[in-house]
KEKE-3310 file (N, C-alpha, C; in steps of 0.2 Angstrom, whole numbers, plus 5000, padded with zeros to 4 digits):
npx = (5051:5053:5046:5054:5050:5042:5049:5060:5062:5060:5072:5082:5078:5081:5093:5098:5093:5100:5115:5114:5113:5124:5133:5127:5123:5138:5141:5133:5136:5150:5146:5140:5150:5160:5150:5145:5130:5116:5105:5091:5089:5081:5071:5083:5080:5085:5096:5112:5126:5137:5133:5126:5130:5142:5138:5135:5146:5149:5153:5163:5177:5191:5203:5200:5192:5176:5159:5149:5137:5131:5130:5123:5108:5107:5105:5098:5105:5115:5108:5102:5112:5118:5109:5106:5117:5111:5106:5115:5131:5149:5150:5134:5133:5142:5145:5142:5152:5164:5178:5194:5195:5184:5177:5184:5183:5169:5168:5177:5168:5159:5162:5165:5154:5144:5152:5151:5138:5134:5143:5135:5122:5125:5129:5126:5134:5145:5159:5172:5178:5183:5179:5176:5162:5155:5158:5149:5140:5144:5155:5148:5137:5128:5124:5113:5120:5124:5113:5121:5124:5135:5147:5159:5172:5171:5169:5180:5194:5190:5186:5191:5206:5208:5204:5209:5225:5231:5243:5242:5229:5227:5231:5223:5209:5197:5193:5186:5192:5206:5219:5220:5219:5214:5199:5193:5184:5177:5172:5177:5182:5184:5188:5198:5206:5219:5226:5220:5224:5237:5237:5231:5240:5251:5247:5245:5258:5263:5260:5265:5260:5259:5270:5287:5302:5317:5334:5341:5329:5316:5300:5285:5268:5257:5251:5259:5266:5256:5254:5264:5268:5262:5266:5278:5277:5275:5286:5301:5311:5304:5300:5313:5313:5315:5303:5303:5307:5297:5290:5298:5295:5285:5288:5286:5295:5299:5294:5282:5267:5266:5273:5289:5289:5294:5305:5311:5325:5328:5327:5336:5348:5348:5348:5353:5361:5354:5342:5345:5351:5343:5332:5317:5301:5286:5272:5260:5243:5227:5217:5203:5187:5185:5180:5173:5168:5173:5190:5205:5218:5231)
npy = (4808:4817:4830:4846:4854:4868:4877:4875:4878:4889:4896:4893:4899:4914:4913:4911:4923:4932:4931:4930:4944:4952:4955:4964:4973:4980:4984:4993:5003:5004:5014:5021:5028:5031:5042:5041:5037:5041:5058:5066:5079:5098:5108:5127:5138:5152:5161:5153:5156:5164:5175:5175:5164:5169:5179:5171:5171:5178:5176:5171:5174:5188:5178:5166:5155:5154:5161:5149:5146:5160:5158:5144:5152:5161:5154:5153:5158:5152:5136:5139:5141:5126:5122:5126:5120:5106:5108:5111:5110:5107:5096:5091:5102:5105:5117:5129:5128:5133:5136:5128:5135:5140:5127:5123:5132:5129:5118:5117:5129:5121:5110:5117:5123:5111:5105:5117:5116:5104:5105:5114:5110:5099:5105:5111:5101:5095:5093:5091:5087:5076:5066:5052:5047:5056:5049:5044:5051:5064:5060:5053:5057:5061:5072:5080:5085:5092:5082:5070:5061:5064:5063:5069:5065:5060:5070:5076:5069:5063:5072:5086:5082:5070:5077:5091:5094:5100:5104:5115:5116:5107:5113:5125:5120:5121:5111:5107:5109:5118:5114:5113:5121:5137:5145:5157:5172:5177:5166:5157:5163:5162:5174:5176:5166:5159:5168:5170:5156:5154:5165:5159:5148:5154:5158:5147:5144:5153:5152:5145:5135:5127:5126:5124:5130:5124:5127:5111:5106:5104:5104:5102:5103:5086:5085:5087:5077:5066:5071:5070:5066:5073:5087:5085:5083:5094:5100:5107:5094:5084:5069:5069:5078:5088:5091:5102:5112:5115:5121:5130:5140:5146:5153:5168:5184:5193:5195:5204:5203:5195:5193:5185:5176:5160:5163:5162:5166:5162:5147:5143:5150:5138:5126:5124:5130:5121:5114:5103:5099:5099:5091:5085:5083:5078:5089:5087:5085:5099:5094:5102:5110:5124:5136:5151:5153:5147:5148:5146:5133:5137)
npz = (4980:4996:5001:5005:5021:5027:5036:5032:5019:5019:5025:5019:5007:5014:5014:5003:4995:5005:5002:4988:4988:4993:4983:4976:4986:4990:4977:4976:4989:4984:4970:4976:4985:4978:4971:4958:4956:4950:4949:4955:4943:4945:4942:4938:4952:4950:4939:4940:4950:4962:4970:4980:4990:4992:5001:5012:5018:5025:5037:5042:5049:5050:5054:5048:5055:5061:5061:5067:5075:5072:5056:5057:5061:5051:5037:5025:5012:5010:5010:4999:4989:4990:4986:4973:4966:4964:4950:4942:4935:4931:4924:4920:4914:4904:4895:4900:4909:4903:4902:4912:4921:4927:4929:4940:4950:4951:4959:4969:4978:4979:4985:4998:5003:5004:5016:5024:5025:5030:5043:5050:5051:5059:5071:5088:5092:5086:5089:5080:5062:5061:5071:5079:5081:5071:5058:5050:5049:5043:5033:5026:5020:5005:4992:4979:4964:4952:4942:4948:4964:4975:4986:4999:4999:4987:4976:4982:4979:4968:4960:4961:4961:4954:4942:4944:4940:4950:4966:4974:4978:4989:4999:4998:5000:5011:5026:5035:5049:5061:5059:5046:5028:5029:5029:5018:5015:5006:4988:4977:4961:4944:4937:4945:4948:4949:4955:4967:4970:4974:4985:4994:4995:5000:5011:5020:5020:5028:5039:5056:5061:5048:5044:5050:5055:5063:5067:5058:5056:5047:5051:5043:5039:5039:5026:5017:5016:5015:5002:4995:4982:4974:4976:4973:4959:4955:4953:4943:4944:4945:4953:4958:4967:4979:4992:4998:4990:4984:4997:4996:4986:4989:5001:5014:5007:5016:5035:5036:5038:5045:5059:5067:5056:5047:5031:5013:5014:5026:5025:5015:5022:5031:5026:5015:4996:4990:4996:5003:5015:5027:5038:5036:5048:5052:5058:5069:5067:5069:5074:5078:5075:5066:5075:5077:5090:5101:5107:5099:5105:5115)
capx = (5055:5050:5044:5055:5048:5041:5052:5067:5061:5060:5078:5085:5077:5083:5100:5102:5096:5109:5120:5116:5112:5131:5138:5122:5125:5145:5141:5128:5141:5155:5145:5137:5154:5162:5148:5143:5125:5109:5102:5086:5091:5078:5074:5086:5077:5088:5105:5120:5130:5140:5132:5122:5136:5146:5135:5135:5153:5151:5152:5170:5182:5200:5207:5198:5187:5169:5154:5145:5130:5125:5127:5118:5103:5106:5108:5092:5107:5120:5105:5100:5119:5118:5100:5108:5122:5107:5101:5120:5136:5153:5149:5129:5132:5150:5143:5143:5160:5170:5187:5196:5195:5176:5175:5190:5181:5163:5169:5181:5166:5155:5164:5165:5146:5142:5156:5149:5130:5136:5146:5132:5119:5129:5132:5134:5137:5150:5166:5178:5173:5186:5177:5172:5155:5153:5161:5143:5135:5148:5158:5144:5131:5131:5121:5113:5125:5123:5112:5125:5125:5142:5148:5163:5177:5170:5170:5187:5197:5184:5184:5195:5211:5209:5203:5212:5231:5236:5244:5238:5223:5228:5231:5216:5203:5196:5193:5182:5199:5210:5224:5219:5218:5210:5190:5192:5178:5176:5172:5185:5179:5186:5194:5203:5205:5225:5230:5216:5225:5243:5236:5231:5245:5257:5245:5247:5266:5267:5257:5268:5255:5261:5280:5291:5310:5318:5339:5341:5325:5310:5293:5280:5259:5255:5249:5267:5268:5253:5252:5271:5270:5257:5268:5285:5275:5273:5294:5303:5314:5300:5301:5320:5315:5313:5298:5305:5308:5289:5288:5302:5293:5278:5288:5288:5303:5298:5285:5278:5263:5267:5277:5292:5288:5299:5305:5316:5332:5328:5326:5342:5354:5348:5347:5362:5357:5348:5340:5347:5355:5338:5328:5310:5299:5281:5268:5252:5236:5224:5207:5195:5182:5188:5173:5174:5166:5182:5196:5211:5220:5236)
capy = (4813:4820:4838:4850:4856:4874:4881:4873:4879:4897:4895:4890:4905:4919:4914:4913:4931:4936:4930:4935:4952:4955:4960:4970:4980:4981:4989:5000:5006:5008:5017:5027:5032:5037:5047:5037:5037:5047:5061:5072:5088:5100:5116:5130:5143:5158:5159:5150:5161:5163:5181:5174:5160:5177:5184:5168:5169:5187:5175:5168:5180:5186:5173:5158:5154:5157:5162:5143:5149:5164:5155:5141:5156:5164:5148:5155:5160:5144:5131:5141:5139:5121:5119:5127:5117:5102:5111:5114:5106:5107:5087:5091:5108:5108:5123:5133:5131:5132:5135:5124:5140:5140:5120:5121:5137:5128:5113:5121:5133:5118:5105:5120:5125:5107:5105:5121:5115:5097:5106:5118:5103:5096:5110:5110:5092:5091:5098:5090:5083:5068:5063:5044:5046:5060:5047:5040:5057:5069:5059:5047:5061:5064:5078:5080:5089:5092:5077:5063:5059:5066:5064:5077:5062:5059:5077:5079:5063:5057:5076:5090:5079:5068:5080:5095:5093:5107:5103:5120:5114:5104:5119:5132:5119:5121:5104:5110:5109:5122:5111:5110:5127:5141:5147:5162:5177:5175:5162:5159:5166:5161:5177:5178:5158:5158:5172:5166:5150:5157:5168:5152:5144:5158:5159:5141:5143:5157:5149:5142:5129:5122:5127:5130:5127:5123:5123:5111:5101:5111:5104:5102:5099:5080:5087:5086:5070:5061:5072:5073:5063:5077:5092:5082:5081:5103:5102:5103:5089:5078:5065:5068:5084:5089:5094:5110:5116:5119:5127:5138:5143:5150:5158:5175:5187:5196:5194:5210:5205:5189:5193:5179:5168:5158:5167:5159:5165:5156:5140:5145:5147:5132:5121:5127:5130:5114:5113:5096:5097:5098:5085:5085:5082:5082:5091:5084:5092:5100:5091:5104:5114:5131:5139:5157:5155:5141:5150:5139:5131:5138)
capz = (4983:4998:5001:5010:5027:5023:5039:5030:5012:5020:5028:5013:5004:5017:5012:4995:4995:5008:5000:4982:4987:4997:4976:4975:4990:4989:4972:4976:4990:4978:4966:4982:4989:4973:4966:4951:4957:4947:4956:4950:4944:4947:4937:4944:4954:4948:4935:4943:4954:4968:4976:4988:4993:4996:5007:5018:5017:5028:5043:5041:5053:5046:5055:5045:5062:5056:5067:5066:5075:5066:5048:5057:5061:5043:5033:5020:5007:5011:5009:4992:4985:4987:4979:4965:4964:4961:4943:4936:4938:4924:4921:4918:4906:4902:4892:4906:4913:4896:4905:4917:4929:4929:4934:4946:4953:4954:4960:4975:4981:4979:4991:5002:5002:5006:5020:5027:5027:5035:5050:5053:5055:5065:5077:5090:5096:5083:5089:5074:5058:5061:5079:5076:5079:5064:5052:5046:5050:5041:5029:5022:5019:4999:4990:4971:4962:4944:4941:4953:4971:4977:4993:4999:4998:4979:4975:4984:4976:4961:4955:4962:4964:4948:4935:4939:4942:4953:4971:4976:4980:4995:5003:4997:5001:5017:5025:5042:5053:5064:5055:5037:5027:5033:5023:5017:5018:4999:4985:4972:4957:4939:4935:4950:4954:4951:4962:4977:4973:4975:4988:5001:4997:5004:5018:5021:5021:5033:5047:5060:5063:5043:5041:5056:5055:5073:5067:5052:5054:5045:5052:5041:5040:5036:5021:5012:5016:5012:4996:4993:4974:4968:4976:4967:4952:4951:4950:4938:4943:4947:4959:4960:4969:4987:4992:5002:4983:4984:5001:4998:4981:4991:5007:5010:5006:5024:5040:5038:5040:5053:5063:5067:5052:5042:5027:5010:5015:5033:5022:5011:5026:5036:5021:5009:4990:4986:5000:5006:5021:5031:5038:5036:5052:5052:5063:5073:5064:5074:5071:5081:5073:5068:5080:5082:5099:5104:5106:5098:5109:5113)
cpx = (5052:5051:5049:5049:5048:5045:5060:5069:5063:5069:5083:5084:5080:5089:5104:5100:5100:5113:5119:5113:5118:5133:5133:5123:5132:5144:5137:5134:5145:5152:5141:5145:5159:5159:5145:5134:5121:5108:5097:5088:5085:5079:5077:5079:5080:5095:5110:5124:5132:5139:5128:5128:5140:5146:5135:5141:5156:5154:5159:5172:5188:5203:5206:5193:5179:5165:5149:5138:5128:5125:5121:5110:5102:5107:5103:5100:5114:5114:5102:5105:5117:5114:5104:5115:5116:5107:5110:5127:5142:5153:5141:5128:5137:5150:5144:5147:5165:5177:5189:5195:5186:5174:5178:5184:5173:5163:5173:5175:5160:5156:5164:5160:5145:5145:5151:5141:5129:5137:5137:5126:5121:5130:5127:5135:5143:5156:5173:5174:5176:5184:5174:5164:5151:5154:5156:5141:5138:5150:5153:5139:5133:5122:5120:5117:5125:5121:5118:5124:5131:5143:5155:5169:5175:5170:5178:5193:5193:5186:5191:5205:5213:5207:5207:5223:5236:5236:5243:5232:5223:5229:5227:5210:5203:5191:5189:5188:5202:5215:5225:5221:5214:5203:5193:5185:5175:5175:5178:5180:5184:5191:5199:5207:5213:5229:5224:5221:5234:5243:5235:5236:5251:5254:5247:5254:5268:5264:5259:5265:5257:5269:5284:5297:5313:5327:5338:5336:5319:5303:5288:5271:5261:5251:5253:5268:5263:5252:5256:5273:5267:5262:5274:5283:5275:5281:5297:5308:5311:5300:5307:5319:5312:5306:5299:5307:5300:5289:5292:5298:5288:5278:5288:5293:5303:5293:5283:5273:5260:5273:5280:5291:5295:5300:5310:5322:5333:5331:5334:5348:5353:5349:5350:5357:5351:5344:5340:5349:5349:5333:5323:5307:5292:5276:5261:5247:5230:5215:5201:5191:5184:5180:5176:5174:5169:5186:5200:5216:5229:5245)
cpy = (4817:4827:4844:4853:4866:4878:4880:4877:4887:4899:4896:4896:4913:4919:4912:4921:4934:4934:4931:4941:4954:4956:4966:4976:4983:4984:4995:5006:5006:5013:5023:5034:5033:5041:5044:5035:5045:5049:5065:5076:5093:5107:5122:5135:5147:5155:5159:5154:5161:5170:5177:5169:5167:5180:5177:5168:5174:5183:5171:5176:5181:5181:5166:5155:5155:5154:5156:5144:5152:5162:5151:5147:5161:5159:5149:5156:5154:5140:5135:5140:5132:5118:5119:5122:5108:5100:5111:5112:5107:5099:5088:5097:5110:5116:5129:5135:5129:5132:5131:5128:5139:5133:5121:5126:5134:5123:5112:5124:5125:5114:5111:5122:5118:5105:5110:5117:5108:5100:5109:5113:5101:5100:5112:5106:5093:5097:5095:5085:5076:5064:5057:5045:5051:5055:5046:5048:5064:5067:5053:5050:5062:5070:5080:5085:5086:5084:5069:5067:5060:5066:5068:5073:5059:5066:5078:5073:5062:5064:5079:5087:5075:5073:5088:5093:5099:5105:5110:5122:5111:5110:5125:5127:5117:5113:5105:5109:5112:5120:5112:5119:5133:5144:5155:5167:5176:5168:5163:5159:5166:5168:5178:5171:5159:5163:5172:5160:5150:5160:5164:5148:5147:5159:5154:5141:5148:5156:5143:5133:5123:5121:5131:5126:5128:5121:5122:5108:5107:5104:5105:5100:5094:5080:5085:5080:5066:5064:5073:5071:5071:5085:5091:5087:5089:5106:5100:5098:5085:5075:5064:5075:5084:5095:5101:5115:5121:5123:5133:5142:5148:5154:5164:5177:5190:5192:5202:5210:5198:5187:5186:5173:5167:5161:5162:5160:5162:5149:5141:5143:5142:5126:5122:5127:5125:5111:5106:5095:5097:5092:5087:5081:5081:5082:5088:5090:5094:5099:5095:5107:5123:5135:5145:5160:5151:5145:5145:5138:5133:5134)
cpz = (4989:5000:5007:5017:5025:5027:5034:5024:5015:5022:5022:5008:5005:5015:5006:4994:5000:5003:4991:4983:4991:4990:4978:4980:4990:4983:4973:4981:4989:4976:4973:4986:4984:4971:4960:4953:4954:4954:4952:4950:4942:4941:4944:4946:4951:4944:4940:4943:4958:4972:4982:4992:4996:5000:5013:5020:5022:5037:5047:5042:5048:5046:5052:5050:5059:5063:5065:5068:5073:5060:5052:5058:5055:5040:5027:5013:5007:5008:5000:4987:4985:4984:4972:4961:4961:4953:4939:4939:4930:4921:4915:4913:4905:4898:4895:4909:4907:4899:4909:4923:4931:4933:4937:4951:4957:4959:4970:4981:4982:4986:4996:5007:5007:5013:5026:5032:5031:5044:5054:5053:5059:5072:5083:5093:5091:5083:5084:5069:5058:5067:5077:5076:5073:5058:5046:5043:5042:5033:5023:5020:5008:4998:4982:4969:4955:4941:4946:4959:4974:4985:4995:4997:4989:4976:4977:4979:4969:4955:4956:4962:4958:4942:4936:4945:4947:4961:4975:4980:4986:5000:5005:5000:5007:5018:5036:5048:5055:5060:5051:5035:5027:5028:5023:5015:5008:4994:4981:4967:4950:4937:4939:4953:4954:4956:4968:4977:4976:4981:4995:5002:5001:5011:5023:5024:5026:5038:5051:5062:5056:5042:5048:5055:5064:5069:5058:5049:5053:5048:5047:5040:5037:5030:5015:5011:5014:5004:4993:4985:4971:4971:4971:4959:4949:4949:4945:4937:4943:4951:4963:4962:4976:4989:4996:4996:4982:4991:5000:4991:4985:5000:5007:5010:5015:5027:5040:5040:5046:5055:5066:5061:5049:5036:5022:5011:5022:5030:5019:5016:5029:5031:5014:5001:4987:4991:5003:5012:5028:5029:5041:5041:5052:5057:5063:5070:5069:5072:5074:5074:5071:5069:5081:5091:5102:5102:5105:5102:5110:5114)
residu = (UNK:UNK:UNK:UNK:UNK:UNK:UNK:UNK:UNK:UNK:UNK:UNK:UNK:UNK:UNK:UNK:UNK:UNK:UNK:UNK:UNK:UNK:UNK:UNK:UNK:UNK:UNK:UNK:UNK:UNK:UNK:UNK:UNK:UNK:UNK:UNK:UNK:UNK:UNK:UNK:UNK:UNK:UNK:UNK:UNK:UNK:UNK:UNK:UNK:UNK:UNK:UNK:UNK:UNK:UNK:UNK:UNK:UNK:UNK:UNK:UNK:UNK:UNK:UNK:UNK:UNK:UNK:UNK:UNK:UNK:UNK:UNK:UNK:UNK:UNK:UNK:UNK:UNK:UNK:UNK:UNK:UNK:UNK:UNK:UNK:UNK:UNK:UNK:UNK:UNK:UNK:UNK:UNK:UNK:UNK:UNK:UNK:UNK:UNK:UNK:UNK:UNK:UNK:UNK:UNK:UNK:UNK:UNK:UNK:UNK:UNK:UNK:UNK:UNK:UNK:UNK:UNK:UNK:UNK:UNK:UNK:UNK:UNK:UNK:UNK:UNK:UNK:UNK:UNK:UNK:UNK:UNK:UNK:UNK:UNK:UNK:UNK:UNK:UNK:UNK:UNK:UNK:UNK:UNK:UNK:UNK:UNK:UNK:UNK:UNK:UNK:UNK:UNK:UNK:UNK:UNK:UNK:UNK:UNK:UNK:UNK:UNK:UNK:UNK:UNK:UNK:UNK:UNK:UNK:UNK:UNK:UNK:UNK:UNK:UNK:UNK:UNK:UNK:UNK:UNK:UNK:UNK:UNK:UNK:UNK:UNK:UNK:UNK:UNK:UNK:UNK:UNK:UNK:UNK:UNK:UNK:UNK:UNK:UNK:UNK:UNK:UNK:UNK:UNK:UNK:UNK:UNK:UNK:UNK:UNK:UNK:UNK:UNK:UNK:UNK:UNK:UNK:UNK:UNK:UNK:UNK:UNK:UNK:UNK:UNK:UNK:UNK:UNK:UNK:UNK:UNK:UNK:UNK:UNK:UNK:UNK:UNK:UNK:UNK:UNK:UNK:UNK:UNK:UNK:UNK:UNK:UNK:UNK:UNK:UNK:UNK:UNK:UNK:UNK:UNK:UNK:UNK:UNK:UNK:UNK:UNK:UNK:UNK:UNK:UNK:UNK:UNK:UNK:UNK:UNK:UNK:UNK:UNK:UNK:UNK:UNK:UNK:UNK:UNK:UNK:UNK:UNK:UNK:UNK:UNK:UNK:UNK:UNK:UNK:UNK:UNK:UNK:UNK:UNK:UNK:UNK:UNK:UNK)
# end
């Protein structure tokens, strides 16, 4: 039998491993872009806490807008949060966060922290996190987190979103966008997590930019509608309930404090007791960067 030709031999070698490394790599990238990847975890520098997160938190305006430049030039107490998030995680010491409010709470400031510390790398080339060229840059970045490699769409889907059940969250997590829900100046903090999480949601609902009624068609973020199973799912009819059951739950009684908003008995007259007789619309989201030094577009 004669001898393969040793270019032919080598040919023939290159592409059995392509081709038996295309599972290998396809899994690795699963296991990479849900999170299911080891990561060393480090001993902590100091007890797990959220004051110094806090303190970088000082750079977020009233408005939700946050000064990007000064964090990126004070980022010593940002880049210290996410170390710490490496050493301690409610998967790696469930001990630690014994209540559901402790994870939800660690989990919400964590994706937040890591968002923050992506945008502000980024900056200032990167005026929206949804700009094709950030896709790799932005959304493909992961970060050791209580032993695993978590990237924000594995933390926001894999964790936040399957383990804890509250449609609330679509609304309090900030998601680097003018459109999305606004950051606020503080962390959420376990004793306080359900009325921060009440608190964003009504924020949410009185900002024209998520809920504006024109007549009998009410305008909604594309929030409601990609996540309208898990908003159903907090009524008590279930599925057989309309999702303006949830916004009217969390409109305010007055504008006292925004001026012209939508209020529930707007929703009530225009959309009679069961809120049926209005047709749901939904609003274009605003992808920029919420930059304090970019005024929003008006």
């Amino acid at each position: 039998m004669a001898t393969p030709a040793p270019h032919r031999h080598r040919q023939w070698l290159l592409l059995a491993t392509l081709f038996l490394g295309v599972p290998v790599l396809s899994a690795t990238g699963v296991l990479y872009a849900y999170g299911l990847l080891p990561a060393h975890m480090p001993r902590p520098e100091a007890p797990f806490g959220y004051a110094g997160y806090a303190r970088a938190l000082r750079h977020v305006k009233p408005d939700g807008d946050v000064d990007i430049s000064a964090l990126g030039h004070q980022r010593a107490e940002l880049d210290a949060f996410v170390r710490s998030l490496a050493s301690s995680s409610p998967r790696s010491h469930p001990e630690r966060f014994a209540q559901s409010e402790d994870a939800l709470a660690y989990w919400l400031n964590a994706y937040t922290a890591l968002l923050l510390q992506a945008v502000v790398d980024g900056y200032p080339e990167l005026e929206s996190v949804n700009a094709p060229w950030a896709g790799s840059f932005f959304w493909g970045r992961s970060w050791p987190v209580g032993g695993q490699r978590l990237t924000l769409w594995a933390l926001e889907h894999r964790i936040l979103l399957r383990e804890f059940a509250d449609p609330r969250i679509h609304l309090a997590l900030f998601r680097g966008t003018r459109g999305g829900p606004a950051l606020e100046g503080v962390p959420f903090e376990p004793d306080f997590l359900d009325a921060q999480l009440n608190d964003a949601t009504r924020r949410f609902m009185g900002d024209k930019r998520h809920v504006r009624m024109e007549g009998t068609t009410v305008h909604l973020a594309q929030v409601f509608k990609t996540h309208q199973e898990d908003f159903l799912a907090a009524l008590p009819e279930g599925r057989r309930g309309n999702v303006l059951q949830f916004v009217w739950a969390f409109l305010p009684d007055t504008c006292t404090e925004r001026y012209g908003c939508d209020t529930r008995s707007d929703l009530d007259r225009a959309c009679g007791p069961s809120l049926d007789r209005c047709q749901v619309a939904y609003l274009p989201e605003d992808g920029t960067l919420p930059d304090a030094a970019v005024p929003p577009p008006r």
